[in-house]
N, C-alpha and C positions, 0 to 999 in steps of 0.2 A: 432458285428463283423466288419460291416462299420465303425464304430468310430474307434477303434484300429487301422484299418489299415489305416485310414485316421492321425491317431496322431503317426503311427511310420512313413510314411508317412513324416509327416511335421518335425519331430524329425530328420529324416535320413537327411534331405534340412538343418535343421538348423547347425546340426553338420556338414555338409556339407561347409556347406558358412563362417563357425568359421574359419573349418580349409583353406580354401580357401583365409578369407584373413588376418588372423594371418601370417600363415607359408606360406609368400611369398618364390618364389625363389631366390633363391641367385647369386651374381656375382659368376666365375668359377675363379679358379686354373691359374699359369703362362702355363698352357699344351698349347704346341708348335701345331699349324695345319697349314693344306695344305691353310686354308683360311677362313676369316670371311665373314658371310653374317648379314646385317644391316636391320630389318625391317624399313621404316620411322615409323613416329609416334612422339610420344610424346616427350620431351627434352632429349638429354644425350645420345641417340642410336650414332649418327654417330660417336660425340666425342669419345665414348669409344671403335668403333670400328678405327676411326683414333690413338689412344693409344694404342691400339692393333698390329697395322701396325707398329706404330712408334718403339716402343718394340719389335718388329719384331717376335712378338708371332705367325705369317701368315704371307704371304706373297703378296697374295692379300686379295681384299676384293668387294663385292659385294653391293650394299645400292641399297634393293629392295621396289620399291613406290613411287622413283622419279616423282613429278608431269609434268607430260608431256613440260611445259612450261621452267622448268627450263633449262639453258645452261651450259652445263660442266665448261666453264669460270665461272660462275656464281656460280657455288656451289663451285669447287676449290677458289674461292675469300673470299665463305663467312665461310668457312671453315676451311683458310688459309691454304691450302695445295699445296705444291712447285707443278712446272710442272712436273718432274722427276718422284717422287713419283705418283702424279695423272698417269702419259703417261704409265708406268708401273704395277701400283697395284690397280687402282679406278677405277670397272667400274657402271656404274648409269643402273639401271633399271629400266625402262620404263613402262614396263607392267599392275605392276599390279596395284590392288584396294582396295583389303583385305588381310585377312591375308590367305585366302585361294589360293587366285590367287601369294601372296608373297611367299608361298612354292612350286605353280608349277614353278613357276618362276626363285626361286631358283636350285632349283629341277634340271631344264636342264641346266642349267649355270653350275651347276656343273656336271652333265654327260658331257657337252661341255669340258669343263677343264681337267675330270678324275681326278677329286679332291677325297681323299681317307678319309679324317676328314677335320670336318668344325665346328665352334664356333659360334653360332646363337646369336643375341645380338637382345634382344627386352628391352623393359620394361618388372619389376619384375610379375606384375598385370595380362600381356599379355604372359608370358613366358609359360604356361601350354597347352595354346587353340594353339597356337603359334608353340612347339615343336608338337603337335598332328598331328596338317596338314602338319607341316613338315614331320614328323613319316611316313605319310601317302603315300608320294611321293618324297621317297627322294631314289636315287639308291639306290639299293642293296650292302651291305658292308658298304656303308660311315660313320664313325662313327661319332656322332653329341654332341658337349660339349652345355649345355644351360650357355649363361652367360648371366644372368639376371643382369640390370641397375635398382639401387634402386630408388623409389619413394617413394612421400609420397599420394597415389592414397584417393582421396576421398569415403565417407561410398558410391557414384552415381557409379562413376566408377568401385568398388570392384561388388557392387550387378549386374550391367550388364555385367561386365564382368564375371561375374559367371556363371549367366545364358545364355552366349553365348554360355562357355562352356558346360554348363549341354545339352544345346540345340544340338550342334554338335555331343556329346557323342550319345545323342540319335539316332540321323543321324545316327550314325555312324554303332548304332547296328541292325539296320534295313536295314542294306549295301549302306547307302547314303553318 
């Protein structure tokens, strides 16, 4: 009886983490929003959300995880992003840490705005645990597109980031 449910058990994890990191998520659709928000992280988040901007698919844009040190001159330079556009549509968040404190973070930024849809740009790997915490603390209404930025995430990265998710899920059902 302990075996069985210890082998569907490990069978449900393993089909679990196949399809977790097979069937990453995907970049989004040209859909028009009030505004993108930018987790940092790994390469290709900002760019596509400056592409985003430039395209004029939002209007603003958020890049939540800015390390406290960096200077708005400084990320505008390294970014190359005119002053216009930056003084306008760029603004750097400070706050947070994770990707948890990235969604409260986002979260009031856009209650701050009364942004009504918003296009979340993470990595493909991070996109799942990512829109959760979003999910979780995002106003009421806002409608939220995931556009995932492709990678090619290592067998390291996939299996942690699995289990961060699987870990949160649990959190999550225990009301944490």
């Amino acid at each position: 009886m302990i075996r069985r449910f210890i082998s569907s058990l490990m069978l449900v994890w393993v089909l679990g983490f196949l399809w977790f990191a097979v069937i990453l998520p995907q970049p989004a659709d040209d859909t028009r929003t009030d505004a993108v928000v930018v987790l940092t992280g790994s390469g290709g988040r900002i760019d596509h959300g400056l592409d985003i901007l430039r395209a004029k698919l939002a209007p603003r844009m958020l890049v939540s995880g800015v390390d406290r040190e960096v200077r708005p001159h400084e990320f505008a330079a390294q970014y190359h992003i005119g002053k216009a556009l930056f003084a306008c549509c760029v603004t750097l968040g400070y706050e947070s840490v994770d990707t948890r404190s990235n969604a409260r973070e986002a979260a009031r930024w856009i209650a701050a705005n009364k942004i009504r849809s918003v296009r979340l740009v993470t990595s493909d790997w991070h996109m799942r645990r990512a829109a959760l915490e979003f999910g979780q603390v995002a106003p009421d209404g806002v409608s939220v597109i995931e556009d995932a930025v492709p990678t090619h995430p290592s067998f390291s990265v996939l299996f942690l980031e699995y289990h961060k998710l699987l870990a949160r899920l649990v959190q999550r059902a225990w009301g944490g």
